[in-house]
C-alpha positions as CSV (number, residue, x, y, z in Angstrom):
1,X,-66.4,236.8,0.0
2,X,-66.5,240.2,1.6
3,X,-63.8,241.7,3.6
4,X,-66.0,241.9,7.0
5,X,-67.0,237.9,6.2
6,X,-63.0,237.1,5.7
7,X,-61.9,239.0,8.9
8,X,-65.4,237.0,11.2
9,X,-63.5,233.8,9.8
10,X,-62.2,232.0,12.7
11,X,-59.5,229.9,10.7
12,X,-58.7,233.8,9.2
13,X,-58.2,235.2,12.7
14,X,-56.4,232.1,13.7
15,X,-53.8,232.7,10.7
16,X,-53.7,236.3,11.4
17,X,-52.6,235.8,14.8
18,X,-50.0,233.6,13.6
19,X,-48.7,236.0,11.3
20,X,-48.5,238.8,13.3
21,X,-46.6,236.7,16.1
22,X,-44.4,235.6,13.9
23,X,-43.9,239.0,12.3
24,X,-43.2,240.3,15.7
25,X,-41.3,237.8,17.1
26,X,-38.9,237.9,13.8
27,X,-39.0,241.3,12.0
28,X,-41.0,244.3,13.9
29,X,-41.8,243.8,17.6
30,X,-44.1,246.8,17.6
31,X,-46.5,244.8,14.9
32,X,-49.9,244.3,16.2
33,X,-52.6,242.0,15.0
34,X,-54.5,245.2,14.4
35,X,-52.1,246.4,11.8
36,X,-51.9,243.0,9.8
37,X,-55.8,243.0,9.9
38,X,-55.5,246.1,8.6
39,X,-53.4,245.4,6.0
40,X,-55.0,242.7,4.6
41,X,-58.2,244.5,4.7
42,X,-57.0,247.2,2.1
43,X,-55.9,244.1,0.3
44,X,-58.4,242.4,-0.1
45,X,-60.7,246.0,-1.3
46,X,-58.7,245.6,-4.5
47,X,-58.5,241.9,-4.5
48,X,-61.3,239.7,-4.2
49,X,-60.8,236.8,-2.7
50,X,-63.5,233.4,-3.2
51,X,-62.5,231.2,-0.9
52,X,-61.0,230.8,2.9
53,X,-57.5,229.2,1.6
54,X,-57.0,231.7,-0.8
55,X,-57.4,234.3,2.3
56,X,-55.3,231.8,4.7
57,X,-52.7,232.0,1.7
58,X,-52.8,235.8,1.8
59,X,-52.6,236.0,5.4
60,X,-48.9,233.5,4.9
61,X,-47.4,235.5,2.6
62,X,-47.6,239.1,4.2
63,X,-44.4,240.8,4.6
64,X,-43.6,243.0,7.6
65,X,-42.8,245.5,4.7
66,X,-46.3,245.3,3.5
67,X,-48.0,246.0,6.8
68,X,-45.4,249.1,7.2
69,X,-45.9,250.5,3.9
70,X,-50.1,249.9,3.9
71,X,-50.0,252.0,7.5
72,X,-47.7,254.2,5.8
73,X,-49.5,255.1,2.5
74,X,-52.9,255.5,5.2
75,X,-51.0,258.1,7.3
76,X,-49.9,259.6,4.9
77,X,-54.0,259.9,2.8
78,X,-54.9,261.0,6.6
79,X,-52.3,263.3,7.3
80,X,-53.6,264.3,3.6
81,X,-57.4,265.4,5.0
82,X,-56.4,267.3,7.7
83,X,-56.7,270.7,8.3
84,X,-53.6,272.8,8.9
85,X,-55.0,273.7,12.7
86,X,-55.0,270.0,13.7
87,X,-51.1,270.1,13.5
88,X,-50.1,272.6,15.8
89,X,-49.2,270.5,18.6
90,X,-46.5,269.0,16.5
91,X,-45.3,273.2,15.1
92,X,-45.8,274.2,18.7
93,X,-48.8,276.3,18.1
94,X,-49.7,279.2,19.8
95,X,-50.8,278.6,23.0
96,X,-53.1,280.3,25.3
């Protein structure tokens, strides 16, 4: 299954939106179902997955600390193509 067929899954969304809740509710309140989609997505490029309960079974055994260090390691490859100019509101750039 493709990643874009796995997240279109009801029963996926359904178990993502568990997960997040709960991951919210227990470990990270600022967790968002976007981030845990996310997450899983960049999984599942390097893991194929063949059926819905295998993806349900993903989607159950996500971590708070794999959502945080997935966002991490993509801020940090974004932060990675920028252009120096792009950060000067955080250096306090010169402004005109």
């Amino acid at each position: 299954m493709s990643e874009q067929s796995l997240i279109d899954d009801k029963y996926i969304k359904l178990a993502i939106a568990l997960k997040a809740n709960e991951l919210k509710r227990e470990q990270l309140s600022s967790l968002t179902y976007q981030h845990v989609e996310s997450a899983l997505i960049g999984k599942w490029k390097y893991e194929k997955v063949d059926s819905v309960h295998d993806a349900v079974n993903d989607v159950m055994q996500l971590s708070a600390n794999d959502v945080v260090a997935y966002l991490s390691n993509e801020a940090i490859l974004l932060g990675a193509k920028m252009k120096i100019n792009d950060f000067e509101d955080l250096f306090g750039g010169d402004k005109q």
